[in-house]
C-alpha positions as a LaTeX table, in Angstrom:
\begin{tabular}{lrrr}
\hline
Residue & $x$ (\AA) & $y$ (\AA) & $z$ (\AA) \\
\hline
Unk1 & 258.86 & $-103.51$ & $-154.08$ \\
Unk2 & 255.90 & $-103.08$ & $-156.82$ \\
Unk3 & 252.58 & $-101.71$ & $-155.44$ \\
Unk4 & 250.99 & $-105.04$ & $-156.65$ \\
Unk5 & 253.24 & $-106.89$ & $-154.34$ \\
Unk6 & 251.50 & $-105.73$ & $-151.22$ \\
Unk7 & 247.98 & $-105.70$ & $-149.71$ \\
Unk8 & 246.85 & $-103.91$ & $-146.79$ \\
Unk9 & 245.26 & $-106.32$ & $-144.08$ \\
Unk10 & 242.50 & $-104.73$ & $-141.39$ \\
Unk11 & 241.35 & $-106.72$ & $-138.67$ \\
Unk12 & 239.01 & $-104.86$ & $-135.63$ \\
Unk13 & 237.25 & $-105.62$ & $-132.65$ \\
Unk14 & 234.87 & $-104.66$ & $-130.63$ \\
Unk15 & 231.76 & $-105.57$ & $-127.81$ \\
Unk16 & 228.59 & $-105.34$ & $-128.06$ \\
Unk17 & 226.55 & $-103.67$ & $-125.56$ \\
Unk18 & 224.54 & $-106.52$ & $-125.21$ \\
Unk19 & 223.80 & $-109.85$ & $-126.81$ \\
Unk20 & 223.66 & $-110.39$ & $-130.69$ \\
Unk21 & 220.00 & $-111.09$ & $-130.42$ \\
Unk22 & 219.37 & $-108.24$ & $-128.24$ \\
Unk23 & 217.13 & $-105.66$ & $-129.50$ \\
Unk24 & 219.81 & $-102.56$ & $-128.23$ \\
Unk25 & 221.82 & $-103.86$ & $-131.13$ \\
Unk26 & 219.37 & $-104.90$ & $-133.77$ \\
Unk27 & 221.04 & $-102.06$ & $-135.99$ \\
Unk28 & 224.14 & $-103.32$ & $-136.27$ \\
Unk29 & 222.70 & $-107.35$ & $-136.79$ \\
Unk30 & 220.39 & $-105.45$ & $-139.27$ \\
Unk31 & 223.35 & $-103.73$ & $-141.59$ \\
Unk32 & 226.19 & $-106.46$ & $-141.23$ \\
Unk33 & 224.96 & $-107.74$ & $-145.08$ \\
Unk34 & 225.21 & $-104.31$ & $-146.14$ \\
Unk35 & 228.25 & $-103.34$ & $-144.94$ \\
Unk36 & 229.35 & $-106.48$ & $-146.48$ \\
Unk37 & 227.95 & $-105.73$ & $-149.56$ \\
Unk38 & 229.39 & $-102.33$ & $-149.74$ \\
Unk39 & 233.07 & $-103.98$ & $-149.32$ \\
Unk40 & 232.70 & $-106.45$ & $-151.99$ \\
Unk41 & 231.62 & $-103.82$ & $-154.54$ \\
Unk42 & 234.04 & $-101.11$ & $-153.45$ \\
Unk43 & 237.19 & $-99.98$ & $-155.33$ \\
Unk44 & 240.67 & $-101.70$ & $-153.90$ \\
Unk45 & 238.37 & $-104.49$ & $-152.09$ \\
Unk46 & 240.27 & $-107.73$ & $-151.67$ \\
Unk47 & 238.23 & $-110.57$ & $-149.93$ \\
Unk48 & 237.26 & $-110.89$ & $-146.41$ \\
Unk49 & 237.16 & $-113.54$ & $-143.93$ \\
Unk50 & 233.75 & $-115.58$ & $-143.53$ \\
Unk51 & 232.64 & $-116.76$ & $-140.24$ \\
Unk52 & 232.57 & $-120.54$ & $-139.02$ \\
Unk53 & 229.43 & $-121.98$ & $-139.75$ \\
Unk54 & 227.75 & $-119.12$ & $-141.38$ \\
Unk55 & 226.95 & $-118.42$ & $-144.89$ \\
Unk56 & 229.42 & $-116.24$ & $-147.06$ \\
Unk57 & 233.09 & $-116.81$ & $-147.52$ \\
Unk58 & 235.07 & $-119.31$ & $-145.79$ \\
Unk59 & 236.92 & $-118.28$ & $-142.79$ \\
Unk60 & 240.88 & $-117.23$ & $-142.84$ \\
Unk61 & 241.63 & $-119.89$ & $-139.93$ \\
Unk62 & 240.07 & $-120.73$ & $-136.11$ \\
Unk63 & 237.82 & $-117.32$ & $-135.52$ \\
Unk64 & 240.36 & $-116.01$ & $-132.29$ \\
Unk65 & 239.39 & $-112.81$ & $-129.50$ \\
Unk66 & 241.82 & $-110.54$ & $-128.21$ \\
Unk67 & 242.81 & $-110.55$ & $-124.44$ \\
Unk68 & 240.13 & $-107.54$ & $-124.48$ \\
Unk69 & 237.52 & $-110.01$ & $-124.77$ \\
Unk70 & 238.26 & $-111.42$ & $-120.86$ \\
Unk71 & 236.31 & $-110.25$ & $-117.89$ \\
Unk72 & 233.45 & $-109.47$ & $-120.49$ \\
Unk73 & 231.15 & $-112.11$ & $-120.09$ \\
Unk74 & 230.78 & $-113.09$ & $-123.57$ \\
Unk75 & 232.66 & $-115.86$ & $-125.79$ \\
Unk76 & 232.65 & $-113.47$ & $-129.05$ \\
Unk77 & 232.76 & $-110.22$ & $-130.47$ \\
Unk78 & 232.16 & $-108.21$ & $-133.72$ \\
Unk79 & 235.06 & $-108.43$ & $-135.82$ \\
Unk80 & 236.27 & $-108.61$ & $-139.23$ \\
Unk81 & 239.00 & $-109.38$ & $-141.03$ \\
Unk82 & 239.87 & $-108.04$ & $-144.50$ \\
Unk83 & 242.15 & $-107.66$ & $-147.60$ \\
Unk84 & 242.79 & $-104.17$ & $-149.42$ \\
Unk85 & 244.95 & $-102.59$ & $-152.63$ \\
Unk86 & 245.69 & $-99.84$ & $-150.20$ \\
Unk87 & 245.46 & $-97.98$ & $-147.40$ \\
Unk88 & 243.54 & $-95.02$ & $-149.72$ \\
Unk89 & 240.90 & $-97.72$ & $-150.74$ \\
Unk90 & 240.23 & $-98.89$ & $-147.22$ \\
Unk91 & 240.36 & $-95.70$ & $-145.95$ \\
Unk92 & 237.64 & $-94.49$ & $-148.59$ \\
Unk93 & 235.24 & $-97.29$ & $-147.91$ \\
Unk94 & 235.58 & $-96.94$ & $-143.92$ \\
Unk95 & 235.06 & $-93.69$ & $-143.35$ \\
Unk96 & 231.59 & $-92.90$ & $-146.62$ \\
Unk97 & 228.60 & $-94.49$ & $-147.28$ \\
Unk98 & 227.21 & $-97.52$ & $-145.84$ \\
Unk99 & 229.84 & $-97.90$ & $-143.83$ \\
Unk100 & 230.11 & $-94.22$ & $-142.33$ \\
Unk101 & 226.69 & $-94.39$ & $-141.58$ \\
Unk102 & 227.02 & $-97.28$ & $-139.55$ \\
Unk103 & 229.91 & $-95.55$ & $-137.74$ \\
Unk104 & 227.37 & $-92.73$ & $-136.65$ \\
Unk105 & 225.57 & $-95.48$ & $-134.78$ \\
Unk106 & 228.07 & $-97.55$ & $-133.56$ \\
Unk107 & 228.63 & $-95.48$ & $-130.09$ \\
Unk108 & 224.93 & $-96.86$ & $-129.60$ \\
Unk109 & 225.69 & $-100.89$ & $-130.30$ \\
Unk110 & 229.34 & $-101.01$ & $-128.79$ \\
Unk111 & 231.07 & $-100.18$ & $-124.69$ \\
Unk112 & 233.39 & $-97.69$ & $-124.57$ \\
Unk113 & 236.42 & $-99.54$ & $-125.60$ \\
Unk114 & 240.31 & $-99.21$ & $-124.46$ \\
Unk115 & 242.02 & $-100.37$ & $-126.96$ \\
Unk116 & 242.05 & $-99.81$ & $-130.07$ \\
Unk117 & 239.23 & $-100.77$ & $-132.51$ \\
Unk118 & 241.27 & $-101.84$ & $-135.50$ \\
Unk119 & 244.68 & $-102.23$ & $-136.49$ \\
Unk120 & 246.21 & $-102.07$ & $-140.05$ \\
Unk121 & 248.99 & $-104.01$ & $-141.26$ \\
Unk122 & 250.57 & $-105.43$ & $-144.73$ \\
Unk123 & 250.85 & $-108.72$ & $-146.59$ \\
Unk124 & 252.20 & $-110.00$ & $-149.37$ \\
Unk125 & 249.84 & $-110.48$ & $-152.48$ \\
Unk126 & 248.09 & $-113.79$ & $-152.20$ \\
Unk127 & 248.61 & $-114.33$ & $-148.62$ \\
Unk128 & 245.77 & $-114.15$ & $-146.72$ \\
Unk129 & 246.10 & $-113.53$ & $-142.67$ \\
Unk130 & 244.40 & $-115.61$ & $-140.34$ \\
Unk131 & 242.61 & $-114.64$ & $-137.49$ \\
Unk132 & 245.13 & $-115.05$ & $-134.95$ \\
Unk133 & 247.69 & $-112.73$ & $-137.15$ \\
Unk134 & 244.69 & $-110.33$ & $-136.61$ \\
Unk135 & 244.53 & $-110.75$ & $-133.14$ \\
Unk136 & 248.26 & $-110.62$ & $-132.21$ \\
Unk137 & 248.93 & $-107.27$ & $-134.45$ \\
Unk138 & 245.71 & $-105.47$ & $-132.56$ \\
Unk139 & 247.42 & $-106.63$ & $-129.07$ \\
Unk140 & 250.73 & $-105.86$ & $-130.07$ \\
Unk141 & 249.26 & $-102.33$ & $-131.41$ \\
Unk142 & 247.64 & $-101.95$ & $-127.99$ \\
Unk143 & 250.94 & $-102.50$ & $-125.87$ \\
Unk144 & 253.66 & $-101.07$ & $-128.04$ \\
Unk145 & 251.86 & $-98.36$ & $-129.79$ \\
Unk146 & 252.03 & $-97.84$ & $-133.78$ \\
Unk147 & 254.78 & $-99.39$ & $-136.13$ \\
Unk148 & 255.23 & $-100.87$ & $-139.38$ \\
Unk149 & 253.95 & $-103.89$ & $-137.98$ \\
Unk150 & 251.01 & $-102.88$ & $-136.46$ \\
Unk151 & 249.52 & $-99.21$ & $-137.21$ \\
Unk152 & 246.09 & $-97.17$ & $-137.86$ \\
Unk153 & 244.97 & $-94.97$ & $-140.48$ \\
Unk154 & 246.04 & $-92.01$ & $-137.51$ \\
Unk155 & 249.39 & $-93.23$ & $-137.59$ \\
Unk156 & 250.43 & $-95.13$ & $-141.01$ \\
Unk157 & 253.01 & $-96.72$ & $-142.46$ \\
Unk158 & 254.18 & $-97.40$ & $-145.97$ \\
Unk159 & 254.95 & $-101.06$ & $-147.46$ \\
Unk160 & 259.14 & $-100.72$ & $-147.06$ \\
Unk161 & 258.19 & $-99.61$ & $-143.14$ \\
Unk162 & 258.28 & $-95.96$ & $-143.27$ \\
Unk163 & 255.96 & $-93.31$ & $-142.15$ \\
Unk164 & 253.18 & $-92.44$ & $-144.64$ \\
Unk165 & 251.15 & $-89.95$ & $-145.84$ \\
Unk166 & 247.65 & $-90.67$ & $-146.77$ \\
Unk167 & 246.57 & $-89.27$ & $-150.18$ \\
Unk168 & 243.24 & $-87.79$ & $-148.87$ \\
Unk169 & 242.48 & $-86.31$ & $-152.43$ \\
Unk170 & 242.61 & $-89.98$ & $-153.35$ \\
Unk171 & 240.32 & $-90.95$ & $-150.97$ \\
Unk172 & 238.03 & $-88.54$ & $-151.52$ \\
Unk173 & 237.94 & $-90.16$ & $-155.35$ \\
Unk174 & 237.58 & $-93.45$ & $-154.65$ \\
Unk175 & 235.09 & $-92.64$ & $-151.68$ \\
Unk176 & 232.84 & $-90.79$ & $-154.39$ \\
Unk177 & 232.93 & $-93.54$ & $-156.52$ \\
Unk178 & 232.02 & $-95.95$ & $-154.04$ \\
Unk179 & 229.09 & $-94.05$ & $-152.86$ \\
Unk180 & 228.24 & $-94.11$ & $-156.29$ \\
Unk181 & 228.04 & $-97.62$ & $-156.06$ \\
Unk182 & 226.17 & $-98.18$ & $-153.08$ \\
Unk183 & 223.18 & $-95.58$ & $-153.78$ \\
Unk184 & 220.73 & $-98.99$ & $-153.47$ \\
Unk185 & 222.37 & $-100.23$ & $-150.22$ \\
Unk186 & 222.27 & $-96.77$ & $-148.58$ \\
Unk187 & 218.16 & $-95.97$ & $-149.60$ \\
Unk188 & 217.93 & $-99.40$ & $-147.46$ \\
Unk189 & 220.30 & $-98.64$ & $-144.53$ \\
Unk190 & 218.34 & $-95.32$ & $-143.98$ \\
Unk191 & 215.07 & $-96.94$ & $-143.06$ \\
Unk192 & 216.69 & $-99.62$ & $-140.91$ \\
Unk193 & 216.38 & $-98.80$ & $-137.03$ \\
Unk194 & 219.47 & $-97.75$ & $-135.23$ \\
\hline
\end{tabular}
């Protein structure tokens, strides 16, 4: 199987602290187009699902929540769901620049959650998950644990369905270059309340 043939799919979840208009989470409203911005220019980005109804690309299906959604009082959460080259690309853009800073502040805008936040999984080239795909691999992650099927950057797996090692060196490269990249984006993010 040719490294071409694959993508890596992300899909994650979470709930706000309070409502989307709710000044406790203005920061996160505030960097969304950022963040998005940041994927589209990053190294190994794929395309992402839009939203229903909102500007930006169209969405990969019916927008579906998680079970973890129930008991929470709201109809919706923050999620995404996105397409990849690789694990080392995703990896890179997740965890530097404008999207690592919004991680620092995310403790702030989110509940404590128990389950997990995200789940990895891969898809053939062209295919393009929908957001029930998303939601069943993060439940499935959540009850059974990590497999080929369903897995986290913690506990990865390869395209044939083995364990993997993550090339960190890699990522370090590609996270570098991103930041590179995003210098603009990340002058902004700084002044924006958190």
């Amino acid at each position: 199987m040719s490294a071409a043939a694959h993508h890596i799919a992300l899909y994650n979840f979470g709930l706000h602290v309070a409502e989307h208009d709710d000044p406790a989470v203005a920061g996160f409203v505030l960097r969304e187009p950022f963040n998005f911005e940041a994927a589209r220019r990053a190294d190994g980005y794929v395309g992402r699902s839009g939203y229903e109804g909102e500007p930006g690309p169209e969405s990969w299906g019916r927008q579906v929540f998680p079970r973890f959604l129930n008991g929470s009082g709201r109809d919706s959460g923050p999620s995404s769901l996105s397409l990849w080259r690789d694990i080392e690309s995703l990896m890179a853009f997740s965890y530097s620049g404008v999207h690592a800073e919004a991680l620092k502040n995310a403790r702030r805008w989110n509940v404590v959650q128990t389950w997990p936040p995200l789940v990895l999984f891969w898809v053939e080239a062209g295919r393009r998950p929908d957001w029930a795909e998303g939601v069943a691999r993060l439940e499935e992650l959540a009850d059974k644990g990590a497999s080929a099927h369903a897995f986290t950057f913690k506990q990865p797996f390869d395209r044939q369905g083995a364990p993997y090692r993550i090339d960190r060196d890699r990522v370090k490269r590609i996270a570098a270059e991103n930041v590179a990249d995003q210098n603009d984006l990340l002058e902004v993010v700084k002044t924006l309340p958190s």
